[in-house]
C-alpha positions, 0 to 999 in steps of 0.5 A, spaced: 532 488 509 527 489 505 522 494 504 515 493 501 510 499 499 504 499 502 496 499 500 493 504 500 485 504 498 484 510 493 492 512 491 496 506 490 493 503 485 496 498 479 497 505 475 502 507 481 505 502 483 508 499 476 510 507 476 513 506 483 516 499 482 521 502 477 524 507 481 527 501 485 528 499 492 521 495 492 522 489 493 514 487 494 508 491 495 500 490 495 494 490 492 489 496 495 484 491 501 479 487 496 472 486 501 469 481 501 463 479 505 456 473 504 459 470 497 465 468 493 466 475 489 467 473 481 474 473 478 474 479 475 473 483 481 479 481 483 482 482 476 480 490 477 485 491 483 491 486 481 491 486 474 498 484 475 495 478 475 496 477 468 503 478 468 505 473 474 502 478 480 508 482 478 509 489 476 512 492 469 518 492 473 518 485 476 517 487 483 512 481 487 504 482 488 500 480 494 493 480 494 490 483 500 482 481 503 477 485 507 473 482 512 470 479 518 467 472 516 472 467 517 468 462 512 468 468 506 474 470 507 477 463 506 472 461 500 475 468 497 482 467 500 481 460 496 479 463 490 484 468 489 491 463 490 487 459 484 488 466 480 495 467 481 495 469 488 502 468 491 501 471 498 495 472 501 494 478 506 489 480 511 487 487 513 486 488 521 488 496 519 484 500 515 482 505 520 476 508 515 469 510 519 465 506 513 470 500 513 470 500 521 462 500 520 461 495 517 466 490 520 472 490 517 479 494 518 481 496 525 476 494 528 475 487 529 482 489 533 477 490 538 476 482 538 483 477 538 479 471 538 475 473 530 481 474 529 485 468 530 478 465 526 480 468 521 486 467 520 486 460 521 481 459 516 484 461 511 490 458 513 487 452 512 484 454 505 490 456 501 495 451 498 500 451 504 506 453 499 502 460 499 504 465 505 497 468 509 501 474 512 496 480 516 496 487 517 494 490 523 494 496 528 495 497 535 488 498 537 482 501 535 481 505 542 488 504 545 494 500 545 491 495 551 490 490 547 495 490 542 499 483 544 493 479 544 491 481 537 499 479 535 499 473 538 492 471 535 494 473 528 501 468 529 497 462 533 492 463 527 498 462 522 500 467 520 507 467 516 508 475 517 505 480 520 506 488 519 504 493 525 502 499 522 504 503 529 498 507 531 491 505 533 485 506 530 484 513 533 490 515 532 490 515 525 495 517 520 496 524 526 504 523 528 508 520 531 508 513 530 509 508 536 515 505 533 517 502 541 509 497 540 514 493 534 519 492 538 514 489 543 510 485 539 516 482 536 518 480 542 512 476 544 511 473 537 515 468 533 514 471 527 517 477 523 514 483 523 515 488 519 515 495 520 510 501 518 508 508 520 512 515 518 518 513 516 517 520 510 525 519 510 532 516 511 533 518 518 526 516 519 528 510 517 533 510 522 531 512 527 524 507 526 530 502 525 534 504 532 527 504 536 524 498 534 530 494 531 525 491 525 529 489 519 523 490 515 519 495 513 513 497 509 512 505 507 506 508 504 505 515 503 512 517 504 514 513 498 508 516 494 511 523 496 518 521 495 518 516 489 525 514 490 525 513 498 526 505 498 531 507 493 534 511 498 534 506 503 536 501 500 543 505 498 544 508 506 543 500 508 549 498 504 553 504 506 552 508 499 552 514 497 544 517 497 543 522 491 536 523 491 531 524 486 530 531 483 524 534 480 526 534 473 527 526 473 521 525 476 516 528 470 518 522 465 514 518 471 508 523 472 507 523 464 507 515 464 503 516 469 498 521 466 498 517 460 496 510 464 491 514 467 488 517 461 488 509 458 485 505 464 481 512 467 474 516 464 476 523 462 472 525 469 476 520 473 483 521 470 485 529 473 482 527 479 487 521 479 493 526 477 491 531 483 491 527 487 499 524 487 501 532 485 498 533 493 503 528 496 508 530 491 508 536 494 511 534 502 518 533 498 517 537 492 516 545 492 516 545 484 509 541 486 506 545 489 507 550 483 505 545 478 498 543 483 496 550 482 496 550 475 493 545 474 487 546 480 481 548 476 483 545 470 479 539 468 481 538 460 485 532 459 488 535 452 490 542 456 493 537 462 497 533 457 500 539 454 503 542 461 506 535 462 508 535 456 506 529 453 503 534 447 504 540 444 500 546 443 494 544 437 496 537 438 489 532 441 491 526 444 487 521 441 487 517 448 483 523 452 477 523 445 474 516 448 467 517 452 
């Protein structure tokens, strides 16, 4: 089995997946969706989303990177495809899921789900255009309106050459609103020769079984119920071997939220950083109480040295010379 942590546009940046990464359980995870349309975007567009790409597309912690593109040409996509195995791209993804109305507007996403022959195109292209010792692996949805079509569009990405496709089991309209359709994966498995992974409301261990029972995936890829619960791969990990799970408390969760803090602090504007900190305490929340008390807090404040000390990086009087640049 392995578990892989999913991208999610805006949360699952390098700063958290290298905090994630360390907790263990992850054997791979993702970049947020590079888009890409009418040109070959220049190297350091790729280096904002995968800066682990400096360090042999691995996290802090080891755990392997892959690449993930947006769009709808299939020329551009395999051009950029191309380009980013030369960067160091050891797996090369391809996004049929994202379920946003601006992404879905302007072509790309869960929308093309809606044309099965583009996305054979697409795949195929861009199987021709990267090294063959590099995986080209998709991601989609079950549909944008409905399920109808959700066996063409898997059949298409495998034809196409895909090595590995994850379901994300819910359609575009369906968003993110539970439940996930866990029986679609079992049934796209079986049409396809290539594995699929699982993905879509596993928050938990008995999720993880009861998605595992239903569908019979040995792999599975979690986004937001590892961003709630930071050590639920580790977890997993640990039930699927017959080990004890001991989750992680509140209190061994803080040296992550200040690494976290003083990464956004290094990479972030002071503007920016707060947001960013809000914005995972938000998710931390689902599986936290003492989240919620901290989310509060820290609500209105917008001042990075008052921030830090309530996290503790600092003590009172003590400025942190980071949170003094422009």
């Amino acid at each position: 089995m392995q578990i892989a942590l999913a991208p999610m546009e805006g949360l699952v940046d390098d700063i958290l997946r290298n905090v994630l990464t360390k907790v263990g359980g992850i054997d791979w995870c993702v970049t947020e969706f590079i888009r890409v349309s009418e040109r070959l975007m220049p190297a350091h567009y790729f280096y904002k989303y995968a800066s682990e790409f400096h360090q042999g597309a691995k996290t802090d912690a080891g755990t392997p990177l892959r690449l993930q593109l947006l769009g709808s040409d299939p020329v551009c996509l395999a051009e950029n495809a191309a380009f980013a195995c030369e960067l160091g791209a050891p797996v090369l993804d391809l996004n049929f899921g994202c379920p946003a109305k601006t992404v879905n507007r302007s072509r790309g996403g869960a929308i093309l789900l809606k044309e099965p022959e583009l996305l054979h195109s697409i795949v195929s292209q861009v199987r021709r255009a990267v090294p063959k010792a590099i995986p080209v692996t998709a991601k989609m949805r079950l549909g944008y309106e409905n399920t109808d079509g959700a066996l063409d569009c898997a059949r298409a990405l495998a034809d196409g050459g895909a090595e590995q496709i994850v379901v994300h089991a819910r359609t575009k309209v369906d968003g993110y609103k539970p439940p996930a359709h866990w029986e679609w994966i079992a049934r796209i498995q079986e049409v396809v020769k290539v594995p699929v992974v699982a993905n879509g409301e596993i928050w938990t261990v008995d999720d993880w079984r009861r998605c595992r029972e239903i569908c019979g995936a040995r792999d599975i890829m979690i986004g937001r119920g590892l961003v709630a619960r930071p050590d639920l791969a580790r977890q997993i990990a640990a039930a699927q071997k017959g080990e004890e799970v001991v989750p992680m408390t509140w209190d061994e969760l803080q040296p992550m939220l200040r690494v976290f803090w003083q990464d956004c602090l290094a990479k972030m504007t002071l503007i920016q950083a707060p947001g960013r900190l809000k914005q995972w305490l938000v998710l931390l929340t689902k599986s936290y109480p003492e989240a919620t008390l901290m989310f509060n807090a820290l609500r209105r404040e917008t001042d990075c040295d008052r921030i830090s000390v309530l996290l503790g990086c600092l003590s009172e009087n003590e400025p942190d010379e980071r949170s003094k640049k422009v």
